[in-house]
N, C-alpha and C positions, 0 to 999 in steps of 0.2 A: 542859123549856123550849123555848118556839118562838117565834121573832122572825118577825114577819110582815116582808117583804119581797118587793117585784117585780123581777124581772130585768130590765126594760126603764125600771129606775126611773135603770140604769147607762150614762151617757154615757162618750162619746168622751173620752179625756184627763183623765177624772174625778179625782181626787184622794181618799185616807181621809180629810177632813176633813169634804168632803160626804156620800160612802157615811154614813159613821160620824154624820154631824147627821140625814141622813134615818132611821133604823136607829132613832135614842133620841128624832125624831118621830113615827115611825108605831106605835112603841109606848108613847111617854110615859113616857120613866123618860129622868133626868137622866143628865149627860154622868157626875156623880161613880159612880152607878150603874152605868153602861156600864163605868167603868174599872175600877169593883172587882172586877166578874165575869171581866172579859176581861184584868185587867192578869196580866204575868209576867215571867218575869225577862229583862233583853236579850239579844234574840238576836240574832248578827251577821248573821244571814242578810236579817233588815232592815235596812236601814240607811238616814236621810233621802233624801230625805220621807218615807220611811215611817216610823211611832214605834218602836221595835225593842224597846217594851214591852209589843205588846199579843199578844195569844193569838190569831193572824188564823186558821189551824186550828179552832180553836175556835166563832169568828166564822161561817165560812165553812160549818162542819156545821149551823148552829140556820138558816141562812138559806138551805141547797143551792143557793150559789152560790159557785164559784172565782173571788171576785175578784183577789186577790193577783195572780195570773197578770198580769190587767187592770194594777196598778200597777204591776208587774215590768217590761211591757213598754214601757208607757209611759214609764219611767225612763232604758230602755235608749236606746229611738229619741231622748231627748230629748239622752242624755252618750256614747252610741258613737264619735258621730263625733267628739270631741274631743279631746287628748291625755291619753291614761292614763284617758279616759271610763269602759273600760270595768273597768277596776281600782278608780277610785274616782269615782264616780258623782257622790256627793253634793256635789261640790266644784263641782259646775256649778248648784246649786239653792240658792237664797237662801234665810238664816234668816228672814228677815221674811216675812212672812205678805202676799203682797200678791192682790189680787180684783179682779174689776172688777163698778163700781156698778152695773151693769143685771143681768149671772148673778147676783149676789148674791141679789137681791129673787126669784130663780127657784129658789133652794137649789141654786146649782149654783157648785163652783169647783173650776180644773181646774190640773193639776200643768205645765200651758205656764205659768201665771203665774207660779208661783215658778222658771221659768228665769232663770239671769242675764242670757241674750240676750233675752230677751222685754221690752218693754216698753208695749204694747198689749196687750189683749181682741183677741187674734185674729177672734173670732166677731161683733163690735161698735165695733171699732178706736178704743175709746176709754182714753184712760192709767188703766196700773192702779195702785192706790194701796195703801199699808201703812198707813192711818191710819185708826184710829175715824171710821164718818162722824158720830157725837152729839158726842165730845169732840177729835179729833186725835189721840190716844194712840196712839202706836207699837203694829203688832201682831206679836207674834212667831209664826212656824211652830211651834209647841206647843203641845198638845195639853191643856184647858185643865178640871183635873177639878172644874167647877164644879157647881152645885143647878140649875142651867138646864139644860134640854134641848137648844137649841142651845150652840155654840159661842159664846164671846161676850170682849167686850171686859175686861182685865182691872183697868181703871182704872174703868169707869162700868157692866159688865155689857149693853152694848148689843149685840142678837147679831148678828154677820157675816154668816149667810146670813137667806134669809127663807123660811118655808113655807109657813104661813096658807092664801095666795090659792092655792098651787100644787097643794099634796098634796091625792091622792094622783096629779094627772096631771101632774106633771113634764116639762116640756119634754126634748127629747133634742138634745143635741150631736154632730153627727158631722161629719167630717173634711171634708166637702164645703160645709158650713159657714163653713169658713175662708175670712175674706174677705181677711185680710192676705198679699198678697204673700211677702212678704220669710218668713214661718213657711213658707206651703207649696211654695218652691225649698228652703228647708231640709228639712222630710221627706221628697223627693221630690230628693236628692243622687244623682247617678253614684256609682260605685263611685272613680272619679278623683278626682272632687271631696271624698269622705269622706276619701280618702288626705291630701292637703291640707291639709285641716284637725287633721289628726289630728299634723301634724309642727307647728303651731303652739301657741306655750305661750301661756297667759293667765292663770292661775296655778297655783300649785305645789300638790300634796294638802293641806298645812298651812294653805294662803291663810285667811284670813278678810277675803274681799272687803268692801266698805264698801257701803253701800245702793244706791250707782250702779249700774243698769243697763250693759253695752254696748252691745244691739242688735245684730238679725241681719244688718242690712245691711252693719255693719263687717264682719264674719265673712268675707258674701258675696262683697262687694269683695274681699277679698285673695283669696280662691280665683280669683277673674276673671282678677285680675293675674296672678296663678302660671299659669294658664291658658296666657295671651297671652305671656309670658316663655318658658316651655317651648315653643310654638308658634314664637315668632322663634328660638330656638337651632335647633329643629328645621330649620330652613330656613336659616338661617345656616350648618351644619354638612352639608347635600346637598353633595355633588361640582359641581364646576360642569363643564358640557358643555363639550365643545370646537368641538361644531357651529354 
């Protein structure tokens, strides 16, 4: 078996909900399809966002591409800096399933959206939502083993992303793209400033945060202030001259 796939079909920040909707478009076989071949038993070494059931090995030989790496690292830059980010990851990435309406229609959604500090389309600064655009219905970050080849809604079947108009030239996402402020001072942390953030809690491994976003800006802000705090002690505590 050979899955047709292009390497350059993989954006920046990507997420497996997209790889995985493009994968069971460009070959036409449904999402249930995709799960049966590739499902297996959880393996910790995934863990949210990624589904820690599918056979990504497996995936990654029919397509001669190492994406895993790609969501690995993206996982990391997104919970390193946090506290216990790098232990447990997933405590900084929302269940809900949230997109923003413009990547959507391009098949593209990318794993900054299901940050809990994100709450814009970085690439289109527009609010990202968790809701069916046909009915409203809540959507959750799981992985959905329907007879539709996309990914879709599980209250009306409406699908999340869109390919149609795109496949097979998919637009491409890259970092330089980012128009929103407040994400690229976050990827783009001192070593001092990561320290900072890493001593503050926002919740505990067990949390199950509620739908609310925080936002990067809050984050930002307090590193500022520790900044400036540390800065007046700094100078508070020089000797003073006698000259």
């Amino acid at each position: 078996m050979k899955l047709i796939w292009r390497n350059n079909w993989l954006s920046c920040y990507e997420s497996p909900l997209s790889v995985i909707d493009k994968i069971c478009y460009a070959n036409h076989i449904t999402q249930q399809e995709f799960h049966s071949y590739f499902s297996c038993v959880n393996n910790k070494e995934y863990l949210p966002p990624l589904t820690n059931h599918l056979d990504y090995k497996k995936i990654e030989n029919l397509i001669s591409h190492q994406f895993t790496s790609h969501f690995k690292s993206t996982i990391y830059n997104l919970s390193h800096c946090f506290y216990n980010g790098k232990e447990t990851p997933e405590i900084y990435f929302c269940k809900d399933l949230y997109y923003c309406e413009i990547c959507s229609l391009y098949g593209y959604h990318s794993l900054l959206f299901q940050s809990k500090f994100i709450t814009e389309c970085p690439f289109h600064q527009i609010t990202l939502t968790n809701l069916c655009r046909a009915c409203g219905f809540q959507l959750a970050y799981k992985l959905l083993r329907s007879q539709s080849i996309s990914q879709c809604c599980r209250n009306c079947s409406e699908p999340i992303l869109r390919h149609q108009d795109v496949f097979p030239n998919y637009p491409i996402y890259l970092e330089k793209d980012i128009l929103t402020n407040a994400v690229l001072n976050f990827l783009n942390l001192e070593d001092n400033e990561v320290q900072h953030l890493q001593n503050i809690i926002y919740f505990s491994s067990n949390c199950d945060m509620a739908i609310e976003k925080l936002g990067l800006d809050f984050c930002l802000y307090i590193i500022q202030e520790k900044i400036k705090q540390e800065s007046k002690l700094a100078i508070s505590s020089q000797p003073i001259s006698n000259n």
